[in-house]
Every structure is written in C-alpha cells, then in structure tokens.
DODO-789250 format. One line per 3 residues: their letters; for each residue z, y, x of N, C-alpha, C. Coordinates in pm, whole numbers. Atoms other than C-alpha are relative to their C-alpha. Layout:
<atoms>
a) Z Y X Z Y X Z Y X; ...
</atoms>
This chain:
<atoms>
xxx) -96 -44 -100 -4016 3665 1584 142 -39 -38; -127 19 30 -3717 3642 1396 16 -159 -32; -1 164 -36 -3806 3225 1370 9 -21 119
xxx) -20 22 -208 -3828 3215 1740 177 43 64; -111 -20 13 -3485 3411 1756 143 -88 -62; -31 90 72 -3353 3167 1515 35 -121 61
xxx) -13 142 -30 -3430 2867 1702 78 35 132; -45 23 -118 -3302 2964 2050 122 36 -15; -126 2 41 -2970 3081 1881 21 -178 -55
xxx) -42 125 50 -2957 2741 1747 8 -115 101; 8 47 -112 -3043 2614 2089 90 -1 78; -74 -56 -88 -2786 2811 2277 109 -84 -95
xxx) -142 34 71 -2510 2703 1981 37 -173 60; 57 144 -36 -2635 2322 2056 80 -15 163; -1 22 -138 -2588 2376 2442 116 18 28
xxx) -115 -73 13 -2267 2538 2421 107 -100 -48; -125 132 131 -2101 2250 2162 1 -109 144; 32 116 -145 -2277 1986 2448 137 26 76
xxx) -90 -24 -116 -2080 2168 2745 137 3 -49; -133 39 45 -1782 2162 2551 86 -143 -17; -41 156 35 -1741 1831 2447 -6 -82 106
xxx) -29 76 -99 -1808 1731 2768 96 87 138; -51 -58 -78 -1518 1916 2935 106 1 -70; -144 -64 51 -1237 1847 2750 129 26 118
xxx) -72 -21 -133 -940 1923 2866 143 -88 -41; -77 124 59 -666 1650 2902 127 34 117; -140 -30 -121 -287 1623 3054 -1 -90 74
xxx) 35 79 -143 -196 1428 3354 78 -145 -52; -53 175 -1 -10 1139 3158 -160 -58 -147; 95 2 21 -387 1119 2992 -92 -44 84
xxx) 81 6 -104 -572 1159 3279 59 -166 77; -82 116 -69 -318 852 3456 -87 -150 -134; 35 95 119 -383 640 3112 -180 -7 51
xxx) 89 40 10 -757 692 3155 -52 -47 137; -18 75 -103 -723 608 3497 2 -190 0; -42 145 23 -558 275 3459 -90 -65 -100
xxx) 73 80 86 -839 174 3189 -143 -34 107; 161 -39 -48 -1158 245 3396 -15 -29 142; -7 1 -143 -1036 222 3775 -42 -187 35
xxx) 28 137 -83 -1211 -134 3949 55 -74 72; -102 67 -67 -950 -212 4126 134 -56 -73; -118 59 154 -709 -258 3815 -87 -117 -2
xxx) 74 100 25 -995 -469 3701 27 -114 110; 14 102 -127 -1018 -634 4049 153 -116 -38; -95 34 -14 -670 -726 4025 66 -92 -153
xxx) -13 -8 109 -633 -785 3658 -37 -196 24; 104 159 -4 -927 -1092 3694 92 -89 99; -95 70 -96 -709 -1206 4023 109 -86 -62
xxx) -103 55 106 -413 -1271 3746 -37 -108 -53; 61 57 97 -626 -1436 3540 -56 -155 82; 52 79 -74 -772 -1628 3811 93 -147 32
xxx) -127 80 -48 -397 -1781 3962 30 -117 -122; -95 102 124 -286 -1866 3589 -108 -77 -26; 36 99 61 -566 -2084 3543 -39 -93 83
xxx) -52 69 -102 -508 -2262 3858 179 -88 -25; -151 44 25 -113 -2297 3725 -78 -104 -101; 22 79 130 -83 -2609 3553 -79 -133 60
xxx) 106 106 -88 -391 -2769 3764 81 -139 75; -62 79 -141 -183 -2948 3997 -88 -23 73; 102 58 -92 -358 -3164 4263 -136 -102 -83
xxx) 102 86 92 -721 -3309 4193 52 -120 52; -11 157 -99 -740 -3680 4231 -102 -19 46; 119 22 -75 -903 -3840 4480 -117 -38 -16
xxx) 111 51 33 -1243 -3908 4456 -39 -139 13; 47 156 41 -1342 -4289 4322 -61 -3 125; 126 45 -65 -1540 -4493 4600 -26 -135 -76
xxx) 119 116 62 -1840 -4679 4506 -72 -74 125; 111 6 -129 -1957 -4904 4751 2 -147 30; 40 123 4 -2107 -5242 4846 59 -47 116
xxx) -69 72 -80 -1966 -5497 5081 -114 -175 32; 60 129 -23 -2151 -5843 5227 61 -58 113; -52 65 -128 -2026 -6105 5443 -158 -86 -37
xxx) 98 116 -59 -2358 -6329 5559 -38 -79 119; 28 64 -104 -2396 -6620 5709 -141 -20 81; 160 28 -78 -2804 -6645 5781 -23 129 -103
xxx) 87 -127 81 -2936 -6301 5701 -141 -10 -57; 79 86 88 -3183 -6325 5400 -1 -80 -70; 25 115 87 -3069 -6576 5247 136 1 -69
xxx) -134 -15 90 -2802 -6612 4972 127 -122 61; -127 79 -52 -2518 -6816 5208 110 111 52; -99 -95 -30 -2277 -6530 5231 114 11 -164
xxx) -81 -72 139 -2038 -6289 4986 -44 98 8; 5 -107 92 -2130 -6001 4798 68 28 -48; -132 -42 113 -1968 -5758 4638 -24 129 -40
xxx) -34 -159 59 -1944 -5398 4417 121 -18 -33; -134 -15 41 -1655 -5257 4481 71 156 -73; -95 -97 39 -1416 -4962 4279 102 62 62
xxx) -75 -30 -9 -1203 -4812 4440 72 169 -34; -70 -127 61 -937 -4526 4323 135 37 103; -113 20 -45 -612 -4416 4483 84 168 -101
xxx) -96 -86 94 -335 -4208 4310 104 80 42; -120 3 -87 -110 -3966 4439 158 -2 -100; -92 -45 78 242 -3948 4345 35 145 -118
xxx) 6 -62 78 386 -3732 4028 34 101 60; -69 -164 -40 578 -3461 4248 -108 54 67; 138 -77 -50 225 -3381 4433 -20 98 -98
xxx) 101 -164 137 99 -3193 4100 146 30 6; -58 -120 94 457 -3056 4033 10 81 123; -19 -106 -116 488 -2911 4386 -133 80 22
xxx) 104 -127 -8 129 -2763 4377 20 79 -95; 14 -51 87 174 -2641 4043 144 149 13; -107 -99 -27 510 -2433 4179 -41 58 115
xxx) 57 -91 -115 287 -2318 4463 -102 87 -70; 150 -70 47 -33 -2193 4224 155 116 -127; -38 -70 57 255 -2026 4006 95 77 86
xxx) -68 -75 -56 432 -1858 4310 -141 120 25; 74 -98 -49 69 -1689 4389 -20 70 -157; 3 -83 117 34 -1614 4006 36 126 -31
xxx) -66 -132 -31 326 -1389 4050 -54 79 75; 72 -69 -168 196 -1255 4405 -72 66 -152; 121 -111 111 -103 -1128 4172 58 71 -115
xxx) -63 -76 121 92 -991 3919 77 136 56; -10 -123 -88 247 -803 4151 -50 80 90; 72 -72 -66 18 -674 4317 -118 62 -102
xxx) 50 -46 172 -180 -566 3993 104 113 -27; -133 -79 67 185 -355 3911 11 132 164; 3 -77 -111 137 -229 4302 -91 64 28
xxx) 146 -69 25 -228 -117 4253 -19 121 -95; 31 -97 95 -164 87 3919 149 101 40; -67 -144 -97 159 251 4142 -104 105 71
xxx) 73 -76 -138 -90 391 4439 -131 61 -122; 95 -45 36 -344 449 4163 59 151 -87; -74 -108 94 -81 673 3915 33 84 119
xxx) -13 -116 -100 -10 856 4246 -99 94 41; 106 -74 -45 -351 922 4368 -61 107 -128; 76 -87 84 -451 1066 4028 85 156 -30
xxx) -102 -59 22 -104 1239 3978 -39 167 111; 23 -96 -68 -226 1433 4322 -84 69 -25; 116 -100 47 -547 1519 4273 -22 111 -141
xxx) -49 -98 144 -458 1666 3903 60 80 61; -78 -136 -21 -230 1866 4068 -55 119 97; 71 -72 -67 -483 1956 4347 -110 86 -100
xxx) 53 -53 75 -727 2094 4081 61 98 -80; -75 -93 30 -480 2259 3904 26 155 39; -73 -107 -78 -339 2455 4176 -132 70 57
xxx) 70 -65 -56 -694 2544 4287 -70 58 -94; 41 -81 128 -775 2679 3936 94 143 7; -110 -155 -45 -439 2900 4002 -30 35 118
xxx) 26 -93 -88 -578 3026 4318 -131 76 -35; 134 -68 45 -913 3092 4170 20 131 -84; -41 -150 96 -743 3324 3873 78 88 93
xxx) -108 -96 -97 -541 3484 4206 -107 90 36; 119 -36 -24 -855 3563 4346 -69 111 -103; 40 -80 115 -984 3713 4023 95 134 -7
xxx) -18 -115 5 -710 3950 3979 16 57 139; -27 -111 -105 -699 4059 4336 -140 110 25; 93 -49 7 -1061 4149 4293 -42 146 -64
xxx) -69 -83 77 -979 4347 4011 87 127 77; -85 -65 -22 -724 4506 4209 -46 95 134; 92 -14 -112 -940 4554 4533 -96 112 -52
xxx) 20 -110 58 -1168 4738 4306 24 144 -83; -96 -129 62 -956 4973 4164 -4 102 82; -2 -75 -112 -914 5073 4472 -55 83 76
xxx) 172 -52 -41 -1269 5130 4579 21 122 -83; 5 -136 98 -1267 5357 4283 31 103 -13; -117 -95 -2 -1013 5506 4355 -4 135 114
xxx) 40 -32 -173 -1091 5550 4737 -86 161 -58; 91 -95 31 -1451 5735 4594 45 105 -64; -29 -90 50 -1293 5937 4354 48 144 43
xxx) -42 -97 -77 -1075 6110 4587 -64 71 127; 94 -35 -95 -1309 6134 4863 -126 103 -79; 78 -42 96 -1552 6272 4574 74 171 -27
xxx) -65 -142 47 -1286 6536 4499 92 86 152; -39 -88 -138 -1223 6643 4875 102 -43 78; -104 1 -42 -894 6500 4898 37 -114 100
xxx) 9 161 -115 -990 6180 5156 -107 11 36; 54 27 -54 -1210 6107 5363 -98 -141 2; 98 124 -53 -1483 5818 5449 90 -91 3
xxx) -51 112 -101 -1232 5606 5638 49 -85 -152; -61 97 110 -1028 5473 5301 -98 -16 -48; 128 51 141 -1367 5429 5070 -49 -106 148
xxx) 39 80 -141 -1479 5195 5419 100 -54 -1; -119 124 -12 -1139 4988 5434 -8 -77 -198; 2 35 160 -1158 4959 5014 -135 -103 15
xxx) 165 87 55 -1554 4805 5040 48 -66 131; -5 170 -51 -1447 4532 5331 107 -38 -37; -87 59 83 -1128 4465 5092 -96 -58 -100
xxx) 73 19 124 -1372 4437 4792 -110 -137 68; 107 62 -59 -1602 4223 5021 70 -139 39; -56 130 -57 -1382 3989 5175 71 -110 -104
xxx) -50 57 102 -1244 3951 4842 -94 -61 -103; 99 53 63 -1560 3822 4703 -43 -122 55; 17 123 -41 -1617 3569 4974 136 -101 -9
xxx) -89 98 33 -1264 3431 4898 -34 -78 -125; 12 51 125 -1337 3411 4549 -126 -95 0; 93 80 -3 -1674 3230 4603 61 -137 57
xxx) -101 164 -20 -1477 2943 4810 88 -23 -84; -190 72 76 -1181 2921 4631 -117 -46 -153; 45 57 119 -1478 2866 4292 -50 -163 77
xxx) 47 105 -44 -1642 2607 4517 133 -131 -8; -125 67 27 -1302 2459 4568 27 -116 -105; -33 86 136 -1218 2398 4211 -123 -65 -15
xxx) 117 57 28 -1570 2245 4169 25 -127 89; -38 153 -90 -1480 1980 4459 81 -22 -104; -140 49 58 -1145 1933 4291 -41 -54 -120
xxx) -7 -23 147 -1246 1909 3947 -122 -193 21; 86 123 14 -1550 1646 4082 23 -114 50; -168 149 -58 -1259 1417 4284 57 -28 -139
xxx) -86 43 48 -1080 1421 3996 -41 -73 -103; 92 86 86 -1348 1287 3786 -61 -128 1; -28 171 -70 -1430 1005 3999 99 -49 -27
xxx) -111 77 16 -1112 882 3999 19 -43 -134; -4 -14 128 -1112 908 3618 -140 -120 -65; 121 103 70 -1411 674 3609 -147 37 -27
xxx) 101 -35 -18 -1705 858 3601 -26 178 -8; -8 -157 -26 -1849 1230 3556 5 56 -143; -15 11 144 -1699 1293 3178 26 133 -45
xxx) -40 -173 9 -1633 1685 3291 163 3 -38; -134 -6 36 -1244 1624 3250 59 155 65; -57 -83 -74 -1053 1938 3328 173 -5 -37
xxx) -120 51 14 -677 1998 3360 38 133 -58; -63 -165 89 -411 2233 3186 123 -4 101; -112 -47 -127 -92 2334 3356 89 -119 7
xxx) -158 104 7 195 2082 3469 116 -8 -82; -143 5 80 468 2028 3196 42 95 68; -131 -72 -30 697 2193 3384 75 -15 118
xxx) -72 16 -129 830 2261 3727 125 -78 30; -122 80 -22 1144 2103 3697 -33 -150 2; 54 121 6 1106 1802 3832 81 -151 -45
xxx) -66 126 28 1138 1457 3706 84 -79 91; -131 78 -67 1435 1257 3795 -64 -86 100; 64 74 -149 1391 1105 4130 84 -135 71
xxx) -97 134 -67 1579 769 4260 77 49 178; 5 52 -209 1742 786 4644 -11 -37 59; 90 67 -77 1584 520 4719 -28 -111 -44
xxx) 41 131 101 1406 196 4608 75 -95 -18; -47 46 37 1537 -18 4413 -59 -172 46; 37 153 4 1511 -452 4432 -106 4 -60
xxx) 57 -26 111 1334 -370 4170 -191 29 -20; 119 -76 -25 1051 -222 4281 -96 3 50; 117 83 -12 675 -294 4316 30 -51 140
xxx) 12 62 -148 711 -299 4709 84 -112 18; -49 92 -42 1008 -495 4726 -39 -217 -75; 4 115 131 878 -743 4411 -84 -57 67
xxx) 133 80 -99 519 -803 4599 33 -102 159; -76 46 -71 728 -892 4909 94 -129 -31; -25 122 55 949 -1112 4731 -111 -126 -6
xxx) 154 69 63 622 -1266 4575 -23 -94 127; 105 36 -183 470 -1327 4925 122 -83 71; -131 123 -21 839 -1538 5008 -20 -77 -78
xxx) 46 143 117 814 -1741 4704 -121 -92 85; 98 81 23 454 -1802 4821 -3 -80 153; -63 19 -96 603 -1886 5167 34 -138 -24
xxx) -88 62 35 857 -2104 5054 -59 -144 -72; 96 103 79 618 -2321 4834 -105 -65 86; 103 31 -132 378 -2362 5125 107 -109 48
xxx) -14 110 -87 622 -2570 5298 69 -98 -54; 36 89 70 692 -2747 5044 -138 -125 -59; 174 24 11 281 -2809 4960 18 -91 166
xxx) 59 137 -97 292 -2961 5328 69 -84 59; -134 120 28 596 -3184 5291 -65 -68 -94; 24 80 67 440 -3339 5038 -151 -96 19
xxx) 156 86 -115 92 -3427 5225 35 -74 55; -75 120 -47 314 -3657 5383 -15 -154 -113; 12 100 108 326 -3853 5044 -54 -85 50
xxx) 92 106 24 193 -4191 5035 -76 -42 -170; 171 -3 127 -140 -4248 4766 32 -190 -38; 6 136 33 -122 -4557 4570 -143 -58 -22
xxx) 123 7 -40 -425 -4731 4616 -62 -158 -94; 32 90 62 -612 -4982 4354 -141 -7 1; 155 -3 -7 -929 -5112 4299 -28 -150 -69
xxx) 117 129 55 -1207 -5375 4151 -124 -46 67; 127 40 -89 -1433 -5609 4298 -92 -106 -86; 69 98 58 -1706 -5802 4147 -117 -35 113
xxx) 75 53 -78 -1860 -6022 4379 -59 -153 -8; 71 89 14 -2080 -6325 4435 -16 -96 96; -28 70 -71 -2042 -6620 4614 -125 -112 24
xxx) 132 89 -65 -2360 -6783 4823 -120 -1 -139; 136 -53 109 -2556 -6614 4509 -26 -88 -137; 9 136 75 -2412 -6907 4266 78 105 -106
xxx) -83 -33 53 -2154 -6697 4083 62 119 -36; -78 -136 33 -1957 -6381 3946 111 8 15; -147 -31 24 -1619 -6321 4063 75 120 -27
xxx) -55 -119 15 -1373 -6063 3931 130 -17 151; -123 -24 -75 -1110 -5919 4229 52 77 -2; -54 -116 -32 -852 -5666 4265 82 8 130
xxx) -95 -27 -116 -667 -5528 4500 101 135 -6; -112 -76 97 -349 -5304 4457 69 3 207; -2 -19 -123 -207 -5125 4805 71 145 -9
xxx) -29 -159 -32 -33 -4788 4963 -61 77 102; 102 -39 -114 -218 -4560 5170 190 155 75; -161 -91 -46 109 -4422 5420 -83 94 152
xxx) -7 -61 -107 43 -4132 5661 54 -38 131; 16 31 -93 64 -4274 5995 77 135 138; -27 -109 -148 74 -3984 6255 1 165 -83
xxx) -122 -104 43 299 -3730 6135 -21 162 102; -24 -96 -84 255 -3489 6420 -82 177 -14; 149 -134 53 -21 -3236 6320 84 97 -113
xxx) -62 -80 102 143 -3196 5977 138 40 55; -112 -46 -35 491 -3177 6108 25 151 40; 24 -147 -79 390 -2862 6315 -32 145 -110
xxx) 29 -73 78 232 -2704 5989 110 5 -75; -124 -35 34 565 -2752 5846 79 77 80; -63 -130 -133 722 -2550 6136 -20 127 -39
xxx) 71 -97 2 457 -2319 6087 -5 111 -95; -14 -55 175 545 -2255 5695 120 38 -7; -75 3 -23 881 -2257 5778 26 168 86
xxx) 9 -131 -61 843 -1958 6036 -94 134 -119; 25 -123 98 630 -1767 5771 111 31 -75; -101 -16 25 940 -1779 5601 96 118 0
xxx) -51 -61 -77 1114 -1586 5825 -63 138 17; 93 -105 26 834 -1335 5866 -6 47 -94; -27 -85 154 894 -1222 5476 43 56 -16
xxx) -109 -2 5 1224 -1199 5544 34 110 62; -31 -58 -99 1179 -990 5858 -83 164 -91; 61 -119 122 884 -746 5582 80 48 -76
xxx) -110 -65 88 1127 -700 5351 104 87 71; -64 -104 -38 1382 -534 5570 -118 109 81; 113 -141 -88 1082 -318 5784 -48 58 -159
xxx) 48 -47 87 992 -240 5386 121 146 -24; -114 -108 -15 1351 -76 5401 32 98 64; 11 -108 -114 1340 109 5684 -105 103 -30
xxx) 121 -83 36 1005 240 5568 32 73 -115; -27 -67 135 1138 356 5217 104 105 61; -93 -120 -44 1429 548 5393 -59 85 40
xxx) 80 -79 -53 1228 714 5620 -49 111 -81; 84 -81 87 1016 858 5396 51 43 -96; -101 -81 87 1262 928 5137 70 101 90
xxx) -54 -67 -28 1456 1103 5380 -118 155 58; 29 -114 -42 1195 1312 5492 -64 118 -98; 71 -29 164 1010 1375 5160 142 94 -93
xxx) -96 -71 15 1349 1506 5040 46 137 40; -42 -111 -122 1425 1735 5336 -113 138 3; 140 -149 16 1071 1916 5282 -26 53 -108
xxx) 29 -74 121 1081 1947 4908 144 117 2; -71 -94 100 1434 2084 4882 -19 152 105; 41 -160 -95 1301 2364 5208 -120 35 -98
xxx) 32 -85 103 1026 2441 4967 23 32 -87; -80 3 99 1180 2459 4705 77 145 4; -68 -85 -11 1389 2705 4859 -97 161 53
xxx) 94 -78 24 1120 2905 4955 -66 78 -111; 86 -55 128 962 2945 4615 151 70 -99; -120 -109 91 1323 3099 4480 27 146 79
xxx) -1 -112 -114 1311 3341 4779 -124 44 -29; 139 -94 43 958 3455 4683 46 39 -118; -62 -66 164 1089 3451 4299 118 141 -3
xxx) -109 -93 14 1371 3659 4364 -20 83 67; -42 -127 -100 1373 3864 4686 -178 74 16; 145 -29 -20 978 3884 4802 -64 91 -79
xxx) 84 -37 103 777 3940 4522 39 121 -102; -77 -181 54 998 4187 4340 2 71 15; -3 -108 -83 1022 4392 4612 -178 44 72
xxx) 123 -62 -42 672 4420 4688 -108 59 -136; 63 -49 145 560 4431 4303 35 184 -42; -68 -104 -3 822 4752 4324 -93 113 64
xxx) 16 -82 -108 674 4886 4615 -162 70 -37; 131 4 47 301 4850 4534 9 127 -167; 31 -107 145 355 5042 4161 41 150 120
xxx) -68 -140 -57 560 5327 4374 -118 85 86; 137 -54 -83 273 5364 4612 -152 24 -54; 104 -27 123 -5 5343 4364 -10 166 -51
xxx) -4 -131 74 121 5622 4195 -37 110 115; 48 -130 -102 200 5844 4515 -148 -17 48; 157 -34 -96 -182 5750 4696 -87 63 -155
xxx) 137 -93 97 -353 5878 4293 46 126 33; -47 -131 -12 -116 6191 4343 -35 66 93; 47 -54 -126 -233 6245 4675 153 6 127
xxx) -92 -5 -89 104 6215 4800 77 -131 100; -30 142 -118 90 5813 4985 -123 23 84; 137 34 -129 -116 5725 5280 -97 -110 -75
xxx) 102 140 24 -433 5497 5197 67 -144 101; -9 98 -108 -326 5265 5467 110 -61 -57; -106 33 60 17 5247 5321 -37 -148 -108
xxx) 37 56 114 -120 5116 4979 -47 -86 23; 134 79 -21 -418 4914 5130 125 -130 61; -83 173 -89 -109 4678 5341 78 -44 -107
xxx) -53 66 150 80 4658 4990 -75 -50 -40; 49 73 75 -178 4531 4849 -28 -137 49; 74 150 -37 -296 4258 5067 171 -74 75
xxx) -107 91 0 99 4191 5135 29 -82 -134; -10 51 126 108 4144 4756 -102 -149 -2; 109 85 58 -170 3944 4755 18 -167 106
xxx) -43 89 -83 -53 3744 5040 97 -104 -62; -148 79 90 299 3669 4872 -3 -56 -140; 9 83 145 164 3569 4551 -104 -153 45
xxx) 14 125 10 -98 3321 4685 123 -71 131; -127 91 -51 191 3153 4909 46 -75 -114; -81 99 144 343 3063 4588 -61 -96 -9
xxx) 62 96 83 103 2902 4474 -16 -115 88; 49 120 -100 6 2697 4811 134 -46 17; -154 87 42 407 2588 4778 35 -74 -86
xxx) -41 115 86 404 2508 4471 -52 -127 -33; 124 123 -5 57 2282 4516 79 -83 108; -83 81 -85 287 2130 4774 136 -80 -22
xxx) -71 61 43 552 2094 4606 45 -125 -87; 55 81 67 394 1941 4331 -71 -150 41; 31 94 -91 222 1716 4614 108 -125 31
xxx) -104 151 -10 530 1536 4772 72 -15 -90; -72 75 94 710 1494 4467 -70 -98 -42; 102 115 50 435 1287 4352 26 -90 133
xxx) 4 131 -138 470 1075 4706 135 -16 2; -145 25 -6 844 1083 4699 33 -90 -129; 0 77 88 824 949 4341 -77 -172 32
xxx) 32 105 -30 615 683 4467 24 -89 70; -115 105 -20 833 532 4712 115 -34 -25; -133 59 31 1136 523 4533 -5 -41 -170
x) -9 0 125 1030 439 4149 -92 -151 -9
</atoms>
C-alpha cells in the first residue's frame, strides 16, 4: 500500500513539474522576440530578401547561341549547291546588365522593406493579444473576488433570516447574485483560455506561454506622427525606386545587340570553308515599347500620388487614436479618484449597518454590484487603453 502511495505521489510530482515547464511565464518584449523567430511570414519574407540579392549582380542573360544549318542547291540530291553549319551569338550592350542590375537592387530593397513592415504588423498583433490575455486574467481575478463577496452575502442574508431579523426576499436576491456570479466567472475562465490559446499561435505553436502584468501603465513615448523614416513611408519609397528603374529597364530594350557569328560550309561537296559574319541587330518599330515607357513613367506618378494618401492615412489615425486614448485616459483617473473611493466608502459603511441590522438589504445588494460594476470598467479601459496605444504606436514609430 504504502508502494502504491509512493508511486502515484511520484506520478503526481512528475505531472505537476510537466505542466509547469510547459507554461512558463514570459514578458511581452519576450513573447514579441519569440514571435519574430517562429512567425512564417518573417520567414516568408526573410527568403524573399534572399531571393532579390541573388538576382543583384545577375544583370541580363545573354542571348541564346543559334545552331543551325543552311543549303543553297542547285539539283536537289546531289552535291551542286552550298552548305553550311552555322554559330551564331549576339551581345547586348554593357549598360543592359548595369541598368538591370539597378532594377534587381531597387526590388532587393522593396523586400527588405517589407520584411521591416511585416515584423511592425507582427510586434503589434502580438503586443495586442498579450495585452488581451492579460486583461482577461484581470477580469477573471475580478470575478473571483466578487464571488467571494456575493457569498458573504448569502451568508450573511441566511444568518439573519436564521436569527429572525430578515426575511426570504434578501437570502433570494443573495443566491441569483451568487448565481449569476458563477456564470460570469465560468465565461470570463473560458475567455482567458481563448486568449491564452490566440496568443500561443501567434507565438508559434502550443508551448503553454502565459503572461505577467504590463511594465507599467505609463506609456511609452509616442511620435505625432510618422516619420520619412518609417516602415510605411520606406516600403513606398522602395516601390518608387522600383518604378523609376522600370523605365529605365524599358529604355534600354531599345538597345541595339551586337551580332557575330561562324560559318563552316562546303562548296558543291569539294571543300571546307571557314566564314564570319559580324552585324547589329537595331529595334525597328519603336511603338509598342515607347508606350511601355509611358506606362513606367505614369507608375511613377502613382508612388508619388501613395506616398501622400500614406500621409493622410497616418494623420487620420493619429489624430483619432490620440483623441480616444487621452478620453480614456481620463476616465480611468475619474474612476481612480472620484468613483471608486466613493463607492469603496460607501460599501464598508453599509456592510457594517445591514450586519447591525440597521441598512436595508437592497441598499447593500446595489453597492455591491455598483462596486463591482466600477471596478470591472477599469479594467475594460485599461484593456483598451492598452489596445490603441499599441495601434497608435504602430502608425507613428
């Protein structure tokens, strides 16, 4: 018996270490880091880099050699003609490779920046969801003590009803407080269980990550609005460069190909002659490409026209992202100060008078669930608050 005891303590210790180790618990410039190692779309983007730069450098291929036979005959069948295997090659000019090679290193960039614009939207999305888990861990412990507090009540209710001095009606408002406060607490656990299994995905797989509290409300320094600097406007840039190089790339398709070659041929089937031939191969009809120069030319313009609609879009949203943190903001010092004080006040005062027999149940019962009201508010403010700062940081940093 006491071997059997033995082993399933050693079982339970075992199971216990397991669930631990797979639940650590990590901060959010952790969680971001293990983000950016593990997320597929880094990768995606990463290889893309990798891809451009080994395109830079390439320039243009050359054209492909022709191999190919030739006969002039006078009586078919019979060796009174010319024969011939011929070589031919053609060559383009040197600025062909340097103008592709300043087009494959304008998309290089492009990918680089957009790699730097991928692990923005990705440090945001994780930044949120950490904070959504968080904040639904602090509604879960709200939950907990209102339960706590709900039952007290019950207890309280019976006691006095027990000792003559109440009635039915309060022990019946206490058990559908105690009740309703059990089906909160069951969602609000479900909750964190979503939250916790979003935030694990994102993180790269299911490693049980959990979170601890936010540094610190005060929030990090914030820009007023984006800088040159900054992934959106850089990727934009990028995407001009790769503009700009385009119509260059079909200015130079214009080029003329220098054109050489070797002939070894045979004359009425008596002989071996060597020939060459040495030539330019000149674009002719201009009109097709001309238009695609137009065409590269107007993308141009279209970059030009992104980049300012990128501006308009960063204001916007800075201005409004601003306007709603510093109203919550102001909210959560008005619960800190005036609200919550005054109902924490009120709630002890009434406590006391409904054990003494000298408050109303009803009284107490709306303190409590005003209390309980005004504390989770906080919290769904500050999960908000915590929210658009993270999106306000992301269009102006």
């Amino acid at each position: 018996m006491f071997k059997i005891a033995l082993n399933l303590s050693c079982l339970i210790l075992v199971f216990c270490s397991s669930v631990l180790a797979q639940s650590p618990i990590i901060t959010l410039a952790e969680a971001i880091e293990i983000a950016l190692k593990s997320d597929p779309s880094v990768t995606r983007d990463q290889l893309a880099v990798q891809h451009k730069e080994q395109l830079n450098g390439s320039g243009i291929s050359t054209p492909a050699t022709q191999l190919f036979f030739a006969g002039d005959e006078v009586q078919f069948g019979e060796t009174s003609g010319i024969q011939s295997i011929n070589v031919q090659q053609n060559f383009n000019l040197p600025k062909v490779s340097k103008t592709y090679n300043k087009y494959y290193q304008a998309q290089a960039q492009h990918a680089g920046q957009q790699l730097r614009l991928t692990k923005k939207e990705l440090t945001k999305n994780v930044e949120q969801v950490y904070y959504q888990l968080f904040f639904a861990k602090s509604k879960l412990n709200l939950m907990k003590e209102y339960q706590v507090i709900y039952d007290d009540f019950l207890a309280r209710a019976k006691t006095l009803m027990e000792s003559g001095e109440t009635g039915i009606v309060p022990v019946s408002s206490a058990k559908i407080m105690v009740a309703k406060a059990e089906m909160e607490l069951s969602h609000q656990t479900h909750e964190v269980h979503k939250a916790r299994e979003v935030l694990n995905i994102w993180l790269g797989g299911h490693a049980g990550y959990d979170v601890i509290n936010p540094e610190s409300l005060t929030p990090p320094s914030v820009k007023s609005n984006a800088e040159s600097s900054s992934a959106f406007f850089e990727i934009l840039t990028a995407e001009k460069m790769i503009a700009i190089e385009n119509i260059n790339v079909q200015k130079v398709k214009q080029s003329p190909q220098i054109m050489t070659g070797l002939r070894l041929q045979s004359v009425n089937g008596d002989l071996l002659y060597f020939g060459y031939q040495a030539g330019v191969s000149l674009p002719l009809f201009r009109k097709s490409q001309n238009k695609k120069i137009e065409a590269a030319k107007v993308d141009v313009k279209r970059q030009d026209a992104a980049i300012d609609a990128m501006v308009k879009t960063i204001d916007i949203n800075t201005a409004k992202l601003k306007n709603h943190l510093t109203h919550v903001k102001e909210k959560i010092v008005n619960l800190d100060e005036v609200l919550i004080p005054a109902i924490e006040a009120q709630q002890k005062l009434l406590r006391g008078a409904y054990i003494e027999g000298e408050g109303s149940y009803l009284e107490y019962m709306m303190t409590l669930q005003n209390y309980a009201e005004l504390k989770l508010m906080r919290v769904e403010l500050m999960e908000e608050y915590f929210l658009h700062l993270s999106e306000l940081r992301y269009w102006t940093e």
